[in-house]
C-alpha positions as CSV (number, residue, x, y, z in Angstrom):
1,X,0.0,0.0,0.0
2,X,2.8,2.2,0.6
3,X,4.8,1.2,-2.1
4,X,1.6,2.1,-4.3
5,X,1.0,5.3,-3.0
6,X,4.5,6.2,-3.1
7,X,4.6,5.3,-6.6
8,X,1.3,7.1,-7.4
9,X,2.9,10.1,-6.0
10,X,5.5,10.0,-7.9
11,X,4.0,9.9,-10.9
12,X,1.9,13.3,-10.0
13,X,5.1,14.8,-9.6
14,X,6.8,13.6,-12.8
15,X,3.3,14.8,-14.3
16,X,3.2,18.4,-12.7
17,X,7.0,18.9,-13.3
18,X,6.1,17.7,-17.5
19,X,2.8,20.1,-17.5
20,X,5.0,23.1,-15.7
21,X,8.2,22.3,-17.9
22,X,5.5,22.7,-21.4
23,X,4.2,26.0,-19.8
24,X,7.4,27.8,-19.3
25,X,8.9,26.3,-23.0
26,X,5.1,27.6,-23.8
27,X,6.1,31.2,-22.8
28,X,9.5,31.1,-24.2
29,X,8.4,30.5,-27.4
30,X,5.5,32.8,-27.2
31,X,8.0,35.7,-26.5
32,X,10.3,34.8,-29.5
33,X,7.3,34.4,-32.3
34,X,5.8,37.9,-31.1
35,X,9.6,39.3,-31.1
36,X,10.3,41.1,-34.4
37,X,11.2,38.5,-37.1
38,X,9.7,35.9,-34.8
39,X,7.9,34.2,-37.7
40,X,10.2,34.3,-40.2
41,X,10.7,30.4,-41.7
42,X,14.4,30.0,-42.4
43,X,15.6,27.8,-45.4
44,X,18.4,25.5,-45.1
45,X,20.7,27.3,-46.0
46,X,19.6,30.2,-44.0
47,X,19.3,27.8,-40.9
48,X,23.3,26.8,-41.1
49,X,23.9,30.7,-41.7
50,X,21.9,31.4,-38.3
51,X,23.9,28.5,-37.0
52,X,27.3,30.1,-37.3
53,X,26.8,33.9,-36.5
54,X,25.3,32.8,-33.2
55,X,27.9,30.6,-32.5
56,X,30.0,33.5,-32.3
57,X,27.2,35.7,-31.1
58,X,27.0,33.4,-27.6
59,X,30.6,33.2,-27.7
60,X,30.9,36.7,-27.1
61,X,28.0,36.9,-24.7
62,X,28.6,34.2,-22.5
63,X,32.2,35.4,-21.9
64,X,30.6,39.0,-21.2
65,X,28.4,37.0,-18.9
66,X,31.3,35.4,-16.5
67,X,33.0,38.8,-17.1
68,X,30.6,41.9,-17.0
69,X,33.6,43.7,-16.4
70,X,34.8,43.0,-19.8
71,X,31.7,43.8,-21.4
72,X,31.8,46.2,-24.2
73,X,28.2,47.6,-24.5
74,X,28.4,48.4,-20.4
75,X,31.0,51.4,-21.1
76,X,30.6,54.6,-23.5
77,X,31.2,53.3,-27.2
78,X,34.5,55.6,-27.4
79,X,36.1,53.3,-25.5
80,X,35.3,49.4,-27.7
81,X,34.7,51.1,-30.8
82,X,38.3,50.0,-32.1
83,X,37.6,46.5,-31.1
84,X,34.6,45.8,-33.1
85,X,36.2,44.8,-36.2
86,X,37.6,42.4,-34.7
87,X,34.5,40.5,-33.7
88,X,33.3,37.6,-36.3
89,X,30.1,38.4,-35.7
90,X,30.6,42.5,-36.3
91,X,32.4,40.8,-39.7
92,X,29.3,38.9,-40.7
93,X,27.2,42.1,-40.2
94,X,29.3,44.1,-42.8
95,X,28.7,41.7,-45.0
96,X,25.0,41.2,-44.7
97,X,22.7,43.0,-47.1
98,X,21.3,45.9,-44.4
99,X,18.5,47.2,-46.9
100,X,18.4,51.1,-46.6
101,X,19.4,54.0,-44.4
102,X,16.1,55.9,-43.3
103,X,18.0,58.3,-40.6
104,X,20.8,60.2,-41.3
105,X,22.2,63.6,-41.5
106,X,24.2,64.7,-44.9
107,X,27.0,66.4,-43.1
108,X,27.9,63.7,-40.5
109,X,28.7,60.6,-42.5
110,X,32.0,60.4,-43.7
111,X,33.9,61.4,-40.8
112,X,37.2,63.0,-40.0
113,X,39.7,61.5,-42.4
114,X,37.5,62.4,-45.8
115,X,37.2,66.0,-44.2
116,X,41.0,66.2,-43.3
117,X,41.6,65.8,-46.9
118,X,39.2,67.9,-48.1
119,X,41.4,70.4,-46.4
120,X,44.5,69.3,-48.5
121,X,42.6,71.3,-51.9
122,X,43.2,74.1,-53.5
123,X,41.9,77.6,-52.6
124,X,40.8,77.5,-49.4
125,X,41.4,79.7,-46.9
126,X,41.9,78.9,-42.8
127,X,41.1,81.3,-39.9
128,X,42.6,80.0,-36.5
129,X,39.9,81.3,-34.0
130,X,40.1,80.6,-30.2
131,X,36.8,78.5,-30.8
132,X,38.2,76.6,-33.7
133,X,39.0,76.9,-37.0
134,X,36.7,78.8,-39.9
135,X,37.3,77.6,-43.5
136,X,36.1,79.2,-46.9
137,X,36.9,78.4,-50.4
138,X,37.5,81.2,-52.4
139,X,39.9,82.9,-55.3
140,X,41.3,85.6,-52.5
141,X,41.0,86.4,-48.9
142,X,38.1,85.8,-47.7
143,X,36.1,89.2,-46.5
144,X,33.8,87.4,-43.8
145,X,34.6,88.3,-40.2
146,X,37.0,86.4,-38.2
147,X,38.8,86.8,-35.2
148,X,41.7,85.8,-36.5
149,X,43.6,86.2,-39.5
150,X,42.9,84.6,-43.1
151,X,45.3,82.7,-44.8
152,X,45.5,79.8,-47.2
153,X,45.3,76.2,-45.6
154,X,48.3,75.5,-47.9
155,X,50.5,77.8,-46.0
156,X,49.6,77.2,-43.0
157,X,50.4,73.8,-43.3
158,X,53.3,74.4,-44.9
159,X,54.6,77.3,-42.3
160,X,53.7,74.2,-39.5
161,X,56.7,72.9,-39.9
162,X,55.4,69.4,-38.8
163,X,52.5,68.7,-41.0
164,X,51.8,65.0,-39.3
165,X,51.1,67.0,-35.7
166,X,49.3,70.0,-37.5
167,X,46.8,67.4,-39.4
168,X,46.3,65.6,-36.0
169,X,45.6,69.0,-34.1
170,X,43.3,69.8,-37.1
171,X,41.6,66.5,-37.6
172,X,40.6,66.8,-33.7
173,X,37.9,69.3,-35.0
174,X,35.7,66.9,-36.7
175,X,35.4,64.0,-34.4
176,X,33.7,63.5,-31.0
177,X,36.3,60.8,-30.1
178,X,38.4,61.4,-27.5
179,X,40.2,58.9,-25.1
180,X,38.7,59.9,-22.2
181,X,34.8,60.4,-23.1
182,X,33.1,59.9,-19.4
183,X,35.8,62.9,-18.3
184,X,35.4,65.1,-21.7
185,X,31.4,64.3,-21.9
186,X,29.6,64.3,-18.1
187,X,26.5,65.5,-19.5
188,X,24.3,65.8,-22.4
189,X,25.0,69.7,-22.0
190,X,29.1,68.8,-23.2
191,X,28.2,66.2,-25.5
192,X,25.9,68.4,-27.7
193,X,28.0,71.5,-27.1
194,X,30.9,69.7,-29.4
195,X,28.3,68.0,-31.5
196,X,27.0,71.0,-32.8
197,X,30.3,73.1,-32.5
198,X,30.9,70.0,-35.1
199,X,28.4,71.1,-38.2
200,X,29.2,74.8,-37.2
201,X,32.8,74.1,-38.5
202,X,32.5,71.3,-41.3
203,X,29.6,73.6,-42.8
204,X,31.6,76.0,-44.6
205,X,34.1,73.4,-45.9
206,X,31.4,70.8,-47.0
207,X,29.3,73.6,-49.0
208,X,31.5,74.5,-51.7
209,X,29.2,73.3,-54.4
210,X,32.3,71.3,-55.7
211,X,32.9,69.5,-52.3
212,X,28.8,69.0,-52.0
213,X,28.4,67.3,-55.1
214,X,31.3,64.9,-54.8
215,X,30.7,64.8,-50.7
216,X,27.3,63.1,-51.9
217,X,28.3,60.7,-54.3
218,X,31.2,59.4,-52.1
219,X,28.5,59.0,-49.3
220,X,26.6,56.9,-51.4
221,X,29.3,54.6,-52.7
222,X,30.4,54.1,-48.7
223,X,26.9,53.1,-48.2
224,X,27.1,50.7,-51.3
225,X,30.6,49.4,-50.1
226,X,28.4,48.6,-46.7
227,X,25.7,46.6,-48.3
228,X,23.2,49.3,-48.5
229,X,21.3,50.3,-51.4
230,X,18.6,53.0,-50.7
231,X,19.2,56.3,-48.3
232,X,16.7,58.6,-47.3
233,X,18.9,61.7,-46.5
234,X,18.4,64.3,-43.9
235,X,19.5,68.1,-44.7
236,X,19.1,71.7,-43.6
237,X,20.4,72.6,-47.0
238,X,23.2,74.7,-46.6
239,X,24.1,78.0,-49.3
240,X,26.2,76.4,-51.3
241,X,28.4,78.5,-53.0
242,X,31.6,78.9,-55.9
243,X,35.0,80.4,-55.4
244,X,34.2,84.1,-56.4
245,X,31.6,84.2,-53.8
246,X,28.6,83.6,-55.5
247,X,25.9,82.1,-53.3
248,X,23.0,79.6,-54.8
249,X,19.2,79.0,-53.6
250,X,18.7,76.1,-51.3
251,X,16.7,74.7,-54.1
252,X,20.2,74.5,-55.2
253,X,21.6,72.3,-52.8
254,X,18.5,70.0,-53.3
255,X,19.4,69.9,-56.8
256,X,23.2,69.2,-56.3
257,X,22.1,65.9,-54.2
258,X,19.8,64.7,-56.8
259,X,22.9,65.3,-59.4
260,X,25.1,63.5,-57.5
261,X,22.6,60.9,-56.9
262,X,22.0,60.6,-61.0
263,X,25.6,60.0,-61.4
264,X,25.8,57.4,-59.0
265,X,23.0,55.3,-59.9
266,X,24.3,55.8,-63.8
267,X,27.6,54.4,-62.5
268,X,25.7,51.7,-59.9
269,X,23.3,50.6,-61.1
270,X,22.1,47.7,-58.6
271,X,21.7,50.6,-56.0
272,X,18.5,51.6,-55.7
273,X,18.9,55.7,-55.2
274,X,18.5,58.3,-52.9
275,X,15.8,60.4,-51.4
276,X,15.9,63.7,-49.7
277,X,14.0,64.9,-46.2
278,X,14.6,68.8,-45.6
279,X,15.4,69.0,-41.9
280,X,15.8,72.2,-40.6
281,X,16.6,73.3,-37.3
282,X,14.0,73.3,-34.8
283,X,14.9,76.3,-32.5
284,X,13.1,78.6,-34.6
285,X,9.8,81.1,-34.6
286,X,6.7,80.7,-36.1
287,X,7.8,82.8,-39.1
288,X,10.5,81.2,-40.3
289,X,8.7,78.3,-40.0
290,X,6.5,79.1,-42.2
291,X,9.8,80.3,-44.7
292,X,10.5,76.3,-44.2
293,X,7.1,75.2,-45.5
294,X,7.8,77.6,-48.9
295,X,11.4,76.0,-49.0
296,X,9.6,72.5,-49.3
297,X,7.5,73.4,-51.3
298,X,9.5,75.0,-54.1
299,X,12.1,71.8,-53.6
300,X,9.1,69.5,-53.8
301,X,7.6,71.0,-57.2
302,X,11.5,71.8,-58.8
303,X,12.3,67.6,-57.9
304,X,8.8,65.9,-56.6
305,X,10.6,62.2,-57.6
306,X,13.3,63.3,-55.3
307,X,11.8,65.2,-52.3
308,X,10.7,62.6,-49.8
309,X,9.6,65.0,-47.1
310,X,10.1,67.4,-44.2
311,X,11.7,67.3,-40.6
312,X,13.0,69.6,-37.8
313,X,16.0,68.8,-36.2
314,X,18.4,70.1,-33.2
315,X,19.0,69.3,-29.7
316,X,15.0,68.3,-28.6
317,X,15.3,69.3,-25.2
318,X,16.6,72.9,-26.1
319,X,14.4,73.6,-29.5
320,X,11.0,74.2,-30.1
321,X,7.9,71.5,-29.1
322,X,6.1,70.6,-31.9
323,X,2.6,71.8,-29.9
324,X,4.1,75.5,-30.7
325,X,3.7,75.0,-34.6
326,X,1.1,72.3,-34.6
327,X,-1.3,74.6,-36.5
328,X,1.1,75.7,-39.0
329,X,1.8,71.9,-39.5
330,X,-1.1,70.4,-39.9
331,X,-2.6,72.4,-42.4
332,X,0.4,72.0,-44.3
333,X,0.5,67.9,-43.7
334,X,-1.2,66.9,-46.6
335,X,1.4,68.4,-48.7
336,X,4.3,66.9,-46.9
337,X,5.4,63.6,-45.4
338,X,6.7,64.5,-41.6
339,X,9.1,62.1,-40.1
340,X,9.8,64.1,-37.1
341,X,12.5,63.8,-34.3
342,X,10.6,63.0,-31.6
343,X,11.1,61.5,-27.9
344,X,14.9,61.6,-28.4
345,X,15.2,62.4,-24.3
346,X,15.7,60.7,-20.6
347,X,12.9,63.1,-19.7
348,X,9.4,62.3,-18.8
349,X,6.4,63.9,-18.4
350,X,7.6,67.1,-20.1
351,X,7.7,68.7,-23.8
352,X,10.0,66.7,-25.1
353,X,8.3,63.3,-24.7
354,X,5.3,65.3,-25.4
355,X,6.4,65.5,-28.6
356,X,5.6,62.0,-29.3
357,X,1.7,62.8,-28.9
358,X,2.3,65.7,-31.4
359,X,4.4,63.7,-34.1
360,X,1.6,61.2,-33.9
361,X,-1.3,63.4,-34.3
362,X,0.2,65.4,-37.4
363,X,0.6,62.0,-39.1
364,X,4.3,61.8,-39.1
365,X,5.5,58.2,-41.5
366,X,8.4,58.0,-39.0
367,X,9.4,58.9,-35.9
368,X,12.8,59.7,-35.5
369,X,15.1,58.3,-32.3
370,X,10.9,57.8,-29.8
371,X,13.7,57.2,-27.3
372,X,11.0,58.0,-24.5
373,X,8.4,56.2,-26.3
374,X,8.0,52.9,-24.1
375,X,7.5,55.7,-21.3
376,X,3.9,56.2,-23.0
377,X,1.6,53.0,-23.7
378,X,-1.0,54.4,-25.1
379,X,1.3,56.3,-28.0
380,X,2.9,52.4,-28.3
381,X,-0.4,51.3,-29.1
382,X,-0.7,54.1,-32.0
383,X,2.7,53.8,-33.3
384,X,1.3,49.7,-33.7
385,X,-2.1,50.4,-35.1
386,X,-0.3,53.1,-37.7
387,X,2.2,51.3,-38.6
388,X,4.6,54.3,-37.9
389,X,8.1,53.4,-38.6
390,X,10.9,54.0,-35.7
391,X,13.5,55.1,-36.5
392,X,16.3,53.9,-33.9
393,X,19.9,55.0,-33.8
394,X,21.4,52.9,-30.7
395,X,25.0,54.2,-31.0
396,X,23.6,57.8,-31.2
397,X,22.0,57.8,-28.1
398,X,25.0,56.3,-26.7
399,X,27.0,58.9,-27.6
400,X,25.1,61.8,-27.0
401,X,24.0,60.9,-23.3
402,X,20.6,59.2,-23.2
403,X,22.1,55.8,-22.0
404,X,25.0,54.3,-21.0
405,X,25.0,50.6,-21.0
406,X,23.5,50.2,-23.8
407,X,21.4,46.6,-22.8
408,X,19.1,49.6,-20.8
409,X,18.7,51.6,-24.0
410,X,14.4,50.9,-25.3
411,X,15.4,49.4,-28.3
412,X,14.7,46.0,-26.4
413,X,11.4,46.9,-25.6
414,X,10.5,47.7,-29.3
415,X,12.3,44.7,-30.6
416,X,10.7,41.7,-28.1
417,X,7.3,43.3,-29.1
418,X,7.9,43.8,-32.8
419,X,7.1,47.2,-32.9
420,X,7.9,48.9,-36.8
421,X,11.8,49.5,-36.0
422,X,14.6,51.1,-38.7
423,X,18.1,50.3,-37.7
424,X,19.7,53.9,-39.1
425,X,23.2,55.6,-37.6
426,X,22.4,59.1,-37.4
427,X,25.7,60.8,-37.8
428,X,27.9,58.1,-37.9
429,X,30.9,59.8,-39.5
430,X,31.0,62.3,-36.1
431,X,32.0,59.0,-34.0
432,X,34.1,57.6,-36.8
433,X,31.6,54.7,-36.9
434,X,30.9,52.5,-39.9
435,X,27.6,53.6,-42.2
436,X,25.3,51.3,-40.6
437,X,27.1,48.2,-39.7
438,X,28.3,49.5,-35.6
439,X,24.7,50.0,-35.3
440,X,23.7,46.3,-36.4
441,X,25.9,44.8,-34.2
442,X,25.5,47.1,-31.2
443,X,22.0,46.7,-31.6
444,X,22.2,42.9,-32.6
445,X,24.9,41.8,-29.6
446,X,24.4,44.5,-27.0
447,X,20.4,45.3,-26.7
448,X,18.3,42.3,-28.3
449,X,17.5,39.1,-26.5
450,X,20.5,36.5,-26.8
451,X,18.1,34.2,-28.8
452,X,17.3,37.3,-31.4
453,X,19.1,35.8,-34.6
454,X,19.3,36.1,-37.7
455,X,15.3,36.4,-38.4
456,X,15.8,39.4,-36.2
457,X,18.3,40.8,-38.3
458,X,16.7,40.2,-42.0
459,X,13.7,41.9,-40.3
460,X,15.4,44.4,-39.5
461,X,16.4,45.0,-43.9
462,X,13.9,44.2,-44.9
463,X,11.8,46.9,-42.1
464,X,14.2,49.7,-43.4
465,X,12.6,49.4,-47.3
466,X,9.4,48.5,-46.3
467,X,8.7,52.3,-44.3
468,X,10.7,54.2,-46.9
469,X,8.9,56.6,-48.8
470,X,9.0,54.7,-51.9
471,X,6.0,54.2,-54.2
472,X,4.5,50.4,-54.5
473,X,6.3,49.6,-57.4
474,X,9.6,51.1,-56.4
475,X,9.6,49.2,-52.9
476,X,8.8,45.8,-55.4
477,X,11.7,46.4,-57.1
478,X,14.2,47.4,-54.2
479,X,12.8,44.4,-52.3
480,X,13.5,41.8,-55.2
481,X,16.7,43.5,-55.2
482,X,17.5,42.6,-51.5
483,X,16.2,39.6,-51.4
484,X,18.7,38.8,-54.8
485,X,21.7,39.7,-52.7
486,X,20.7,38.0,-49.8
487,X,20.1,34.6,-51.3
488,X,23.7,35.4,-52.8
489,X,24.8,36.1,-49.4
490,X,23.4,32.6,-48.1
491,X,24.2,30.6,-50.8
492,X,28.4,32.1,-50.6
493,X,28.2,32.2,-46.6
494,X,31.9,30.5,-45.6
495,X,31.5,30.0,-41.4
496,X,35.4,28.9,-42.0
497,X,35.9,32.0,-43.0
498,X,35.3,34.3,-40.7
């Protein structure tokens, strides 16, 4: 009788321990199918793919695990950048069709080295200011004020004496890297001081129509070299102007990108193209404002194929809410597409965040950075039933002070509920960071689940055509593009060789 009851009990347990094991396998896989690219089927070939980057991918993680002191995403991204080539799984990522680029500003791709020798042409002129340098291409001295004295970049290299330290000292000017970020950057105050100290200097330097036009097209062949093959551009459309001073319309400028952009796709032609959002700063009145309405407007009527939409940009915390122009916007939203910066803040509950609710409500395509977005459920729930795209720049918000460790940064949040996210890099160039790829693998190794693979990641492509502003037919044709490339990917994926 014992024996019996012994044994019945046991089998209860055995059973209870079976039916409790099946509910928390239940949950797991619950959590992974409603994670973004939860239900996409691999093929074969796709499935031995998967099977080697997250070898490498746990690799690096459970190390990270034993050793949280070692792990990379925990400190500011100054401080691993230089070590994520070296990771295989950073390599596979490069290599991976990425899709497009949805958010990025024109001025801070490149980075410091294509700028430095920018500086090595002819005719322009250098003025030394306490503040920095202020550069101007032109035939002779320049006449705009300075505090310093005008002279050509030529000689003053050459008067240097030691051209290697001069370049370095010069080169410091159009990078945020330093060695020592935590000390150099305490706050988001210092960190967006140098940022925008950055575009103040590069400006003059990048808008020689000359340097514009070929800045462009060497953007877009980095992107190519990257794997990408469709940008949506931001700009506030600098004057460009020519060496004897004269100074164009910022139709212009628009015009000048779409050039550039015709040459390149002539010369490319499995890239897709380029598209252009006029981003202005925000920190403005309600007039000029309304002079950045009539600027989109005459761009969108001169290049309507090219014009994608319109934007305001800036520090969000410092600049305007979007409740200050909301009339002026709305009645001019069915002209335009809005993909406004929105929620790119650690603050809650003021108007900042607010301007979630605003970007919503004017019908904006995109959201750009909706950093504080997770902060507001019921504006989750919209961004879901609208199928608002969010545009999420993870190495951005690194380095300009919203998080830290990066495994705390929302992105999580939006991935495990497959909310509409768009990977993009922001200004990639000012952190000497690849086009896209740091952001991939940040994103891919340092904030998604450890059992997000590569499903996650094609989602994450194929997410970044799907919410561009391309027409029906032109998103059919970039998306049979991609998926050509990444079947060529799969098919000459080497583990071994990585």
């Amino acid at each position: 009788m014992i024996r019996a009851l012994f044994l019945f009990f046991s089998i209860v347990t055995v059973l209870c321990d079976n039916q409790y094991a099946e509910k928390r396998q239940k949950i797991i896989e619950d959590e992974r199918r409603i994670s973004l690219g939860g239900n996409i089927k691999l093929t074969d070939k796709e499935e031995a793919v998967n099977k080697c980057i997250m070898k490498y991918k746990h690799s690096e993680l459970d190390f990270a695990f034993d050793n949280p002191q070692f792990f990379n995403f925990s400190h500011h991204y100054f401080l691993y950048k230089e070590f994520i080539p070296n990771s295989k799984v950073f390599k596979i990522i490069k290599n991976m069709p990425k899709g497009a680029v949805l958010h990025v500003h024109d001025m801070g791709i490149l980075g410091p080295d294509y700028l430095l020798n920018v500086t090595y042409m002819d005719n322009l002129y250098v003025c030394f200011q306490t503040n920095g340098p202020q550069f101007r291409f032109a035939y002779k001295t320049p006449s705009i004020a300075c505090s310093g004295q005008w002279q050509l970049m030529s000689e003053a290299r050459r008067r240097s004496r030691n051209i290697r330290d001069f370049d370095a000292r010069l080169r410091k000017y159009f990078t945020l890297v330093v060695g020592d970020p935590d000390t150099v950057y305490p706050s988001i105050t210092e960190s967006w001081t140098v940022f925008m100290d950055y575009f103040v200097t590069v400006a003059p330097l990048l808008s020689y129509r000359p340097v514009w036009e070929q800045y462009f097209y060497d953007t877009l062949l980095k992107l190519k070299n990257e794997n990408i093959m469709y940008v949506e551009v931001r700009s506030v459309l600098p004057i460009l102007y020519e060496l004897d001073g004269t100074e164009y319309d910022q139709t212009v400028t628009a015009k000048a990108y779409k050039k550039a952009t015709t040459k390149f796709v002539n010369d490319y032609p499995e890239f897709v193209g380029a598209k252009l959002i006029y981003a202005p700063p925000r920190k403005v009145d309600k007039a000029t404002l309304t002079n950045y309405l009539d600027t989109a407007r005459k761009i969108k009527e001169d290049i309507p194929e090219f014009f994608a939409g319109f934007d305001l940009v800036g520090q969000e915390d410092l600049g305007k809410p979007l409740i200050e122009f909301a009339p002026q916007l709305l009645a001019a939203a069915s002209e335009f597409n809005y993909f406004f910066h929105a929620g790119e803040t650690d603050w809650y509950g003021c108007h900042t965040d607010d301007n979630l609710i605003d970007a919503i409500l004017l019908g904006a395509k995109r959201i750009g950075h909706a950093y504080a977005l997770p902060k507001h459920p019921v504006l989750m729930r919209e961004v879901v039933n609208k199928d608002i795209g969010l545009e999420v720049n993870v190495i951005s918000n690194a380095v300009l002070s919203l998080v830290r460790d990066v495994r705390n940064h929302p992105l999580n949040i939006f991935l495990a509920n497959d909310l509409p996210v768009v990977l993009s890099s922001d200004d990639p160039g000012v952190w000497e960071a690849d086009a896209i790829s740091d952001d991939f693998y940040v994103a891919f190794v340092g904030i998604a689940s450890k059992t997000a693979d590569l499903r996650m990641l094609k989602a994450l492509a194929i997410n970044s055509l799907k919410y561009s502003v391309l027409d029906s037919k032109g998103k059919t044709n970039a998306l049979n593009r991609f998926n050509l490339h990444w079947n060529q990917f799969i098919n000459n994926f080497n583990c071994s060789s990585y």
